[in-house]
KETI-258708 format. One line per field, with one value per atom (N, C-alpha, C): residue number from 1; x negated, y, z negated; atom name. Coordinates in steps of 0.05 Angstrom, whole numbers, plus 32768, in hexadecimal, padded with zeros to 4 digits. Layout:
<drenkes>
num	NUM,... .
east	X,... .
north	Y,... .
up	Z,... .
atomo	CA,... .
</drenkes>
This chain:
<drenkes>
num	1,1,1,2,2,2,3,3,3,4,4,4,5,5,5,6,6,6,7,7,7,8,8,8,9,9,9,10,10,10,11,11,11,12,12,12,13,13,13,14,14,14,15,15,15,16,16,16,17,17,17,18,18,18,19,19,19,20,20,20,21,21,21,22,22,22,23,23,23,24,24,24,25,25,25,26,26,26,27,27,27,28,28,28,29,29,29,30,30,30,31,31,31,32,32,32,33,33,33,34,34,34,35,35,35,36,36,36,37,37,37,38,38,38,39,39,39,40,40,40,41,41,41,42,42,42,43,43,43,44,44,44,45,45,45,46,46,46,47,47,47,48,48,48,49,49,49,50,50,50,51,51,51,52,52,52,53,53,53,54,54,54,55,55,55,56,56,56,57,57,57,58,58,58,59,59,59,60,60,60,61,61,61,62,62,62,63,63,63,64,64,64,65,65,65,66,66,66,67,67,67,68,68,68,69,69,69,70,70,70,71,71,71,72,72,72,73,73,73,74,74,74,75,75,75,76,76,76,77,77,77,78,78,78,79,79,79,80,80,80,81,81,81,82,82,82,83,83,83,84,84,84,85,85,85,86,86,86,87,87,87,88,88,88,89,89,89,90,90,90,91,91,91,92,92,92,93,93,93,94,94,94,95,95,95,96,96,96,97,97,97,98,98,98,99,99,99,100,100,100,101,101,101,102,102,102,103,103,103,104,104,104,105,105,105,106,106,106,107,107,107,108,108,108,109,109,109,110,110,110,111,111,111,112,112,112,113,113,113,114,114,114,115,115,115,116,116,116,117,117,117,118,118,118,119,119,119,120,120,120,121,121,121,122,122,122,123,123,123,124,124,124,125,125,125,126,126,126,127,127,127,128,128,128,129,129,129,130,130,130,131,131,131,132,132,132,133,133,133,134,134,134,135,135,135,136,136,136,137,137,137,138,138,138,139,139,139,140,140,140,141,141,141,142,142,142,143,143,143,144,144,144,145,145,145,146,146,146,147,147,147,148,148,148,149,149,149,150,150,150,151,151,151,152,152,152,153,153,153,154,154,154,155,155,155,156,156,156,157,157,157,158,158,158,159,159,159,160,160,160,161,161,161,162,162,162,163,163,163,164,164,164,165,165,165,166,166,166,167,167,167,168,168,168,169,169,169,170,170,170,171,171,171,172,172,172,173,173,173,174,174,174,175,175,175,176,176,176,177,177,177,178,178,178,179,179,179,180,180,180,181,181,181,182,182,182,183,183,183,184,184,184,185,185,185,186,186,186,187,187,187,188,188,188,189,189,189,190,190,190,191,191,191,192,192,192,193,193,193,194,194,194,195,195,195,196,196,196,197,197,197,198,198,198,199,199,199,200,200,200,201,201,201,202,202,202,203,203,203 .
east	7604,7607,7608,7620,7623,7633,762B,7638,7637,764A,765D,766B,7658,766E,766B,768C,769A,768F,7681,7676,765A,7644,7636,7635,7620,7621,760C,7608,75F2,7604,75F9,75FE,75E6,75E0,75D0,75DA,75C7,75D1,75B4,75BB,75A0,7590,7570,7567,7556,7553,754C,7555,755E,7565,754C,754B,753E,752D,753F,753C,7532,752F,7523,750C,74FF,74EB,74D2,74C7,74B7,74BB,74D5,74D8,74CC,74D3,74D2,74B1,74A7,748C,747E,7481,747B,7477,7491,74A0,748D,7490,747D,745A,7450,7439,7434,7448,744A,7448,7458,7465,744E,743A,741F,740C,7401,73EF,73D7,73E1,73C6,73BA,73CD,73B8,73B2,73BE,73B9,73A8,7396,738A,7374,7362,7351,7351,736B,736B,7375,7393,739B,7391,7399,7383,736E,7370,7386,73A6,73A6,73CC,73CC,73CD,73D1,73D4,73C0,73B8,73C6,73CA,73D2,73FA,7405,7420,7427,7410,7412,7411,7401,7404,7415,741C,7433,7452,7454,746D,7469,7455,7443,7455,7447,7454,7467,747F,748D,74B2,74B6,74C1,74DF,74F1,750A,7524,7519,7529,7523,7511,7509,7508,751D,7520,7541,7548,755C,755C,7570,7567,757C,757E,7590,7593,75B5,75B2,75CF,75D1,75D4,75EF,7605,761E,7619,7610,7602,75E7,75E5,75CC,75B9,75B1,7592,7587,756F,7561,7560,7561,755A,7544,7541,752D,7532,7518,751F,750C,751B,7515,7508,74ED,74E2,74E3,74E0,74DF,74BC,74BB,74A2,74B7,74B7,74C6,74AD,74AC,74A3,749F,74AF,74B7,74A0,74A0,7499,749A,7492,7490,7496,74A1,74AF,7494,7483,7466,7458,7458,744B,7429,7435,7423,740A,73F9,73ED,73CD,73B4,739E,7399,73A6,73B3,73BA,73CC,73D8,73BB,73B3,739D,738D,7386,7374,7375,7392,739F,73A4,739D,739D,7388,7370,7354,7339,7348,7327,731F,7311,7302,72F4,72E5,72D2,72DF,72F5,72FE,731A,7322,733B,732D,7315,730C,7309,7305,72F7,7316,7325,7339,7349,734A,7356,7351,733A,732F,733B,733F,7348,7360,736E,7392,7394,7384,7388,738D,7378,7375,7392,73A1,73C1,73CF,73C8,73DF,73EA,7404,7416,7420,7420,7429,7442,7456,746F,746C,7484,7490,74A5,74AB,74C4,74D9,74EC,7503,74FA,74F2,74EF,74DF,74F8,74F6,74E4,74C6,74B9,74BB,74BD,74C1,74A4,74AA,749D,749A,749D,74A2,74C0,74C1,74DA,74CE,74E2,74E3,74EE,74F1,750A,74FB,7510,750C,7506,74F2,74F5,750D,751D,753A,7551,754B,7566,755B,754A,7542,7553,7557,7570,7583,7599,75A3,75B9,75A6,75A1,75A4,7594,757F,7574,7567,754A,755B,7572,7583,7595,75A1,75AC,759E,7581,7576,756C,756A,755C,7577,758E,75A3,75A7,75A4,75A9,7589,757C,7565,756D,7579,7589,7594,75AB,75C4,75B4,7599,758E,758B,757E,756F,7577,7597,75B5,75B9,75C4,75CA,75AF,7595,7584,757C,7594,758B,7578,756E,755A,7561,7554,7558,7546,7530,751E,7512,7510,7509,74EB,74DC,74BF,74B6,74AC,749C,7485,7470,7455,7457,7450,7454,7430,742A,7415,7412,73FF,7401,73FC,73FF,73FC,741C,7430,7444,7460,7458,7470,7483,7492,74A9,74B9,74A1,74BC,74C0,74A6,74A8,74C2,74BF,74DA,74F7,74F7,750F,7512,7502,7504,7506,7501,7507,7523,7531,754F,755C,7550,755F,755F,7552,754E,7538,7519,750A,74FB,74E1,74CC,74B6,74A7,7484,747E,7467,7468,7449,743A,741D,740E,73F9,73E8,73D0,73C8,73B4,73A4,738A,7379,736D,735B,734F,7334,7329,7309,7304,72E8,72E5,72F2,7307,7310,7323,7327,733B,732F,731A,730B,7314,731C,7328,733B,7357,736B,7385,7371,737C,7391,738C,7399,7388,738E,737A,7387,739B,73AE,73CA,73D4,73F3,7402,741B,742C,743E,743A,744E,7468,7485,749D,74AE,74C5,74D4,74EA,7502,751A,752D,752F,7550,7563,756B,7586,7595,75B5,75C7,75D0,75CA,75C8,75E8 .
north	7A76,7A70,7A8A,7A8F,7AA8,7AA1,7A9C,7A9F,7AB8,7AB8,7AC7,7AC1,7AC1,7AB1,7AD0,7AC3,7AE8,7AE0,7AC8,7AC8,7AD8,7AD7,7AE7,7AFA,7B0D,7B26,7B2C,7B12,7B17,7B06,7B0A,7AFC,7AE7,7ACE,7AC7,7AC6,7AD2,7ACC,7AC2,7ABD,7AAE,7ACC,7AC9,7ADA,7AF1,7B06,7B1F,7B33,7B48,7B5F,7B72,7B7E,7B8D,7BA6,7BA9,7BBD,7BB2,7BA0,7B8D,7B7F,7B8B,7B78,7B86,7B9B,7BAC,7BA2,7B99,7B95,7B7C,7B68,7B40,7B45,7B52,7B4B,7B57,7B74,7B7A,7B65,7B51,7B43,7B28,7B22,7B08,7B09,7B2C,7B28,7B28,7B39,7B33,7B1C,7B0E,7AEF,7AD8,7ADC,7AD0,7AD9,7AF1,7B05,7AF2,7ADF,7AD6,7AC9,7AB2,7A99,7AB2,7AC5,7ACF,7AEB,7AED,7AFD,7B04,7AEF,7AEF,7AEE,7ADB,7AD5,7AEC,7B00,7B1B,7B37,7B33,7B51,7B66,7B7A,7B8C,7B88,7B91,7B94,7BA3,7BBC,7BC5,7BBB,7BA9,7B98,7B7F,7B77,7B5F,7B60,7B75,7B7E,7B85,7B91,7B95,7B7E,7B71,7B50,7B3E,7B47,7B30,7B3D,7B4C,7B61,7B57,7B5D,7B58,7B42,7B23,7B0C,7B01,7B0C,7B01,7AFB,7ADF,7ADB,7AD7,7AE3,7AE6,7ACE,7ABF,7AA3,7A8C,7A94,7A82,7A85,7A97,7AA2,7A97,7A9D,7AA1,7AB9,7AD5,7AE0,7AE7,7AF3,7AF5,7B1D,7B19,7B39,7B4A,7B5B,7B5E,7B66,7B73,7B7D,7B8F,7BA7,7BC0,7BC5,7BA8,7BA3,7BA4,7BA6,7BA7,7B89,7B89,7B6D,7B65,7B4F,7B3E,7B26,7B15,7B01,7AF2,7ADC,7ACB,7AB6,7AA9,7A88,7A88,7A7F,7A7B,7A5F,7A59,7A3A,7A39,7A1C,7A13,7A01,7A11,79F0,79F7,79E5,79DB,79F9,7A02,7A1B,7A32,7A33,7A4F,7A41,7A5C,7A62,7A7A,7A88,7A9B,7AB0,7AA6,7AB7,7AAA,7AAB,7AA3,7AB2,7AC1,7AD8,7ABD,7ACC,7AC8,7ACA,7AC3,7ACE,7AF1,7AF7,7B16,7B21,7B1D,7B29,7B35,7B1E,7B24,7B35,7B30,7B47,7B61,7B62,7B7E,7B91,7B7E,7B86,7B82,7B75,7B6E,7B76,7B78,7B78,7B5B,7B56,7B45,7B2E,7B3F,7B28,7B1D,7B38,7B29,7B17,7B22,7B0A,7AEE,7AE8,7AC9,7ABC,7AD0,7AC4,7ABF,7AD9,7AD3,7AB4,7AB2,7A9C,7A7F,7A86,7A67,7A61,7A77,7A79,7A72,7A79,7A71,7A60,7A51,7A36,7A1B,7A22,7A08,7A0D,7A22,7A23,7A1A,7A19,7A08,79EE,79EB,79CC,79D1,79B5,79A8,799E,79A1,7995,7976,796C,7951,7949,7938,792D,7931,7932,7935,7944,795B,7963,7982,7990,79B4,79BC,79C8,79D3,79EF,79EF,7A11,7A18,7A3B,7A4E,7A65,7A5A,7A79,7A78,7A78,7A89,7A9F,7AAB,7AC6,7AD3,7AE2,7AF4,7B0E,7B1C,7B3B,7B36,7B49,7B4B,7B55,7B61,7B71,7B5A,7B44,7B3A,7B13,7B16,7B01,7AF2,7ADC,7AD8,7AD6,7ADB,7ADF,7AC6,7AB2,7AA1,7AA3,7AB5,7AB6,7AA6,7A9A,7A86,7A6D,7A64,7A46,7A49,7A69,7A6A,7A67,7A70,7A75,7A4F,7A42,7A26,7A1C,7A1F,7A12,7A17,7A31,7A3C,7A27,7A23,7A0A,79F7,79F2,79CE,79D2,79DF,79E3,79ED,79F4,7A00,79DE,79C7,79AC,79A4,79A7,7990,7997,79B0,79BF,79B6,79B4,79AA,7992,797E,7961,795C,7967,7962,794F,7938,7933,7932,7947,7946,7965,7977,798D,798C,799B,799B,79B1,79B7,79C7,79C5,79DB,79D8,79EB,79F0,7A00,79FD,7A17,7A14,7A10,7A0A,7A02,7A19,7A34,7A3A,7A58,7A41,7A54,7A39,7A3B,7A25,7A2A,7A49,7A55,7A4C,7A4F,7A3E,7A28,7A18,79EE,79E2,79FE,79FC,79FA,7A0F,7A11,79FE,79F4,79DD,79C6,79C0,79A5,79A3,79BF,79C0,79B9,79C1,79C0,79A5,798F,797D,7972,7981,7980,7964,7957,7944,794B,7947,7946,7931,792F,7913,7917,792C,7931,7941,7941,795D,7962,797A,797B,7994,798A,7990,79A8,79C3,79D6,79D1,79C3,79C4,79E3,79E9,7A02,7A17,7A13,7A21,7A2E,7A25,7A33,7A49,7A57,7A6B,7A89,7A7C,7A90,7A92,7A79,7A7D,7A84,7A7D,7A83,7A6C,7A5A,7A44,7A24,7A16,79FA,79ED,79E4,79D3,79D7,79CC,79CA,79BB,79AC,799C,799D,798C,7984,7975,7989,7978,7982,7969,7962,795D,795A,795D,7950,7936,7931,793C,793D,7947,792B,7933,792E,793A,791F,7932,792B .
up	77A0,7784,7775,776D,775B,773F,772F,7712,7705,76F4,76DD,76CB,76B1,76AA,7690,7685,7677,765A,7651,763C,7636,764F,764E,7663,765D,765D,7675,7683,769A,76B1,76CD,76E6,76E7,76FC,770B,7729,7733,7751,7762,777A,7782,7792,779A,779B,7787,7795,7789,7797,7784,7797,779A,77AD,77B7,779A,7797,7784,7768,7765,774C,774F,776B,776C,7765,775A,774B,7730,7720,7705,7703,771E,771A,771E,772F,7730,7712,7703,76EB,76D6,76D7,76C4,76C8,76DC,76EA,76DC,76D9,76DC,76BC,76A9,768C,767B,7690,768E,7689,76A2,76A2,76A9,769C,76A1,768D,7676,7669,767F,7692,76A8,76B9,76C2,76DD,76DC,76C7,76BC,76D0,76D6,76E1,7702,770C,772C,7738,7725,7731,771B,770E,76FF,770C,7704,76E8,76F7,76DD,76DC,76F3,7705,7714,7732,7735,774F,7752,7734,7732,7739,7735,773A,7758,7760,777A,778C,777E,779A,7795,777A,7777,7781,7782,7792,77AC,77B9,77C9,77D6,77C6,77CB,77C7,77C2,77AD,77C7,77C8,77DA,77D0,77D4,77BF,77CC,77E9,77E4,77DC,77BF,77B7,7792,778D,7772,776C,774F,774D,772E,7734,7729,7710,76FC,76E4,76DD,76DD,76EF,76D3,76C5,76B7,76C2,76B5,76C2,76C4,76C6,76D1,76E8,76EE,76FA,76FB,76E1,76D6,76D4,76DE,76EA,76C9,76C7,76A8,76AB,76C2,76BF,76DF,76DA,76FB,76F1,770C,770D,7722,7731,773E,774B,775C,7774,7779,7783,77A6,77AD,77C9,77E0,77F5,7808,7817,782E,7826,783F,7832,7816,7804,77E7,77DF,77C5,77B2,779B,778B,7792,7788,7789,779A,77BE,77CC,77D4,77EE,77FD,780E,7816,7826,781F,782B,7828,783A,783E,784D,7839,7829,780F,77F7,77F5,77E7,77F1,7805,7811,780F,7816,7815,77FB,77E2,77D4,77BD,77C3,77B9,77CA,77E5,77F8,77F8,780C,7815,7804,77F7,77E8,77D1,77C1,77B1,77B2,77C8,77CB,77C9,77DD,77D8,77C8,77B6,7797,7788,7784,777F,7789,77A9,77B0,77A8,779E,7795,7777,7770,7747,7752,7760,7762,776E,7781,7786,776E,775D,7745,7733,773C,772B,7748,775C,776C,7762,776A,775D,7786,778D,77A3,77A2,77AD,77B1,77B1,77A5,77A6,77AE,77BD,77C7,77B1,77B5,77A3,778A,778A,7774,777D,776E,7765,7758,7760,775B,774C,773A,772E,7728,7732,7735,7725,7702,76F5,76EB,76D9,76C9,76BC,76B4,769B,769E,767F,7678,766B,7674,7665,7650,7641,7622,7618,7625,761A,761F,7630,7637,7623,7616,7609,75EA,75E8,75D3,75E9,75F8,7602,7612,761D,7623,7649,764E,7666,7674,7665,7671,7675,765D,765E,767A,7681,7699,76B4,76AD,76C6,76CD,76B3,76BC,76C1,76C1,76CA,76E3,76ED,770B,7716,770C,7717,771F,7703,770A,7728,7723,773A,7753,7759,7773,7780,7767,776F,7779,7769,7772,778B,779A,77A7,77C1,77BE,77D5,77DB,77C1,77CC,77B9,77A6,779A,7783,776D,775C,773E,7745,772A,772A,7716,7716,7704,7716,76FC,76F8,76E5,76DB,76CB,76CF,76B8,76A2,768A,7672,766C,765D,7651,7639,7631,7613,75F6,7609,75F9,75FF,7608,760E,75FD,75E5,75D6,75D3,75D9,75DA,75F4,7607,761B,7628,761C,7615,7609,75F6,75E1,75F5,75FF,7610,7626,762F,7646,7639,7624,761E,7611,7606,75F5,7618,7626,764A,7653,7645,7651,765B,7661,766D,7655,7667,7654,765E,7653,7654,7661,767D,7689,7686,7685,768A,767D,767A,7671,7684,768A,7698,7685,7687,7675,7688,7682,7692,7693,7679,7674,7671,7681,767C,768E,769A,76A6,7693,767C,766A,765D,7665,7662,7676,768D,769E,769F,769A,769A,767E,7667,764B,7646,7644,7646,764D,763C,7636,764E,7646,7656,765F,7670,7677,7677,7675,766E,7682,7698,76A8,76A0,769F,7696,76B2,76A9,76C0,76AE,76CC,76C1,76D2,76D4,76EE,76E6,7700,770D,7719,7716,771F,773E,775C,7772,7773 .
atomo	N,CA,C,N,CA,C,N,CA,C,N,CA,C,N,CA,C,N,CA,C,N,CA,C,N,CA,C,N,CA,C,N,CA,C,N,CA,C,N,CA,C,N,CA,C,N,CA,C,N,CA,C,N,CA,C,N,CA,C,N,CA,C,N,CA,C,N,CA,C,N,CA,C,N,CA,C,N,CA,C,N,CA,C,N,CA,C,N,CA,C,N,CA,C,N,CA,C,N,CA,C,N,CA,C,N,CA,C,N,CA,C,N,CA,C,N,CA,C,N,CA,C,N,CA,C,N,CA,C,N,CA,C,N,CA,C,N,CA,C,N,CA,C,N,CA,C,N,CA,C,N,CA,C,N,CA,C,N,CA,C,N,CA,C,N,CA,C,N,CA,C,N,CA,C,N,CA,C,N,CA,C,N,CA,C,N,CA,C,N,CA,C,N,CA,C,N,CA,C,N,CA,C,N,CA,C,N,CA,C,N,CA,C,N,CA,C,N,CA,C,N,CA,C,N,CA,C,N,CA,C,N,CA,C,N,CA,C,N,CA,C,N,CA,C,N,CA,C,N,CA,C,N,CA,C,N,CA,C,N,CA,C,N,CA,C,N,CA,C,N,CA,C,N,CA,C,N,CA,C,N,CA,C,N,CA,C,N,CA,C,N,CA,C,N,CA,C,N,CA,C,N,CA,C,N,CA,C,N,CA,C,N,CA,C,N,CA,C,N,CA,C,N,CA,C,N,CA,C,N,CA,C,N,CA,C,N,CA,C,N,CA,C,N,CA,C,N,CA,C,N,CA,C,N,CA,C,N,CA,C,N,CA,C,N,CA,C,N,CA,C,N,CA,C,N,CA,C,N,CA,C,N,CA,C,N,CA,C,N,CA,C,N,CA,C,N,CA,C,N,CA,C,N,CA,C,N,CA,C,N,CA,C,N,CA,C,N,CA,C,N,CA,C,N,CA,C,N,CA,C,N,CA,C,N,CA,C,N,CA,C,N,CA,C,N,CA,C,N,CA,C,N,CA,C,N,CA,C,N,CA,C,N,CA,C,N,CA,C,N,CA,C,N,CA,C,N,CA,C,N,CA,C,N,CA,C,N,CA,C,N,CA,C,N,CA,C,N,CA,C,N,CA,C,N,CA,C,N,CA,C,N,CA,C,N,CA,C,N,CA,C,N,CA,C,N,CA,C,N,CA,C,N,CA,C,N,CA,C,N,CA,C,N,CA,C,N,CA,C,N,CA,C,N,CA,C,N,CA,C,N,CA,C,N,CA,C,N,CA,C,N,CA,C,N,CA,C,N,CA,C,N,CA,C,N,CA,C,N,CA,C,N,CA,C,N,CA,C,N,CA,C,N,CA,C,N,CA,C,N,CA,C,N,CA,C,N,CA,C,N,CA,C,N,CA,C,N,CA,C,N,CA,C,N,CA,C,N,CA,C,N,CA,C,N,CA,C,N,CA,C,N,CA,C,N,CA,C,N,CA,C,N,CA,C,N,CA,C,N,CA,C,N,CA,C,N,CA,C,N,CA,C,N,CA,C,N,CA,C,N,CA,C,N,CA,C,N,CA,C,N,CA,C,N,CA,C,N,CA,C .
</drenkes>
């Protein structure tokens, strides 16, 4: 899947290139550095494991005509995940005692796969390539990954305290089917609740 189109000024193609994957993990950790404050933090450690983990047949990425990285779309299938890794990964980059502790904080953000239905893993866009319409390309290269695997429903969770891009998934089509509340866990993660929306596809 490679698009171009001569109206805008960016590519999507599937993947990551090699050389963008220091920017996607940067961008990733900017992106949700408020939830992931506590399970990968500081900034330093937290870049490193997500580079670390970060599995690029499971992205789709948005690539400028000069090739400067602009944003990505992250997946979960069954195989992987955009931001996977391992309890090894952690280690390698927390030590021992605190990967466990860590592992337990990133478990309660795990989402489980569903039959017919595209798990996303993360979007975001450059602050330079924003306006643009980036993020509407990159959730379209979503659609077309679903269609393309047989799939017919795409989901996603938003936080509630991220209305800028609720905004954009619902101009896409997306609905609100749930809310899940944190209790006091929204003390560690900076965020009350999440809003599970979804989106059919045409297989």
């Amino acid at each position: 899947m490679n698009t171009n189109r001569s109206s805008l000024p960016f590519q999507i193609e599937p993947g990551l290139r090699p050389e963008h994957r220091t920017r996607a993990a940067q961008g990733y950790w900017q992106a949700f550095s408020r939830k992931l404050r506590y399970p990968l933090g500081p900034e330093t450690r937290a870049i490193a494991f997500i580079e670390r983990a970060l599995d690029p047949t499971h992205a789709i990425s948005a690539v400028s005509s000069d090739g400067s990285f602009l944003g990505i779309a992250g997946y979960k299938s069954p195989k992987g995940a955009f931001v996977g890794g391992e309890f090894k990964d952690l280690v390698a980059v927390y030590g021992w005692l605190s990967a466990a502790f860590r592992g337990l904080l990133i478990g309660t953000l795990e989402r489980d796969c569903v039959p017919e239905t595209l798990l996303m893993d993360g979007i975001f866009v450059q602050p330079e390539a924003r306006g643009q319409g980036v993020g509407k390309a990159l959730l379209q290269a979503i659609e077309a990954r679903a269609v393309q695997s047989g799939l017919n429903r795409i989901r996603l969770d938003v936080i509630n305290t991220n209305p800028r891009a609720r905004a954009l998934y619902e101009r896409e089509g997306f609905t609100a089917k749930s809310v899940t509340s944190l209790g006091p866990l929204s003390i560690v993660f900076g965020f009350s609740s999440a809003t599970e929306m979804t989106k059919s596809v045409s297989v």
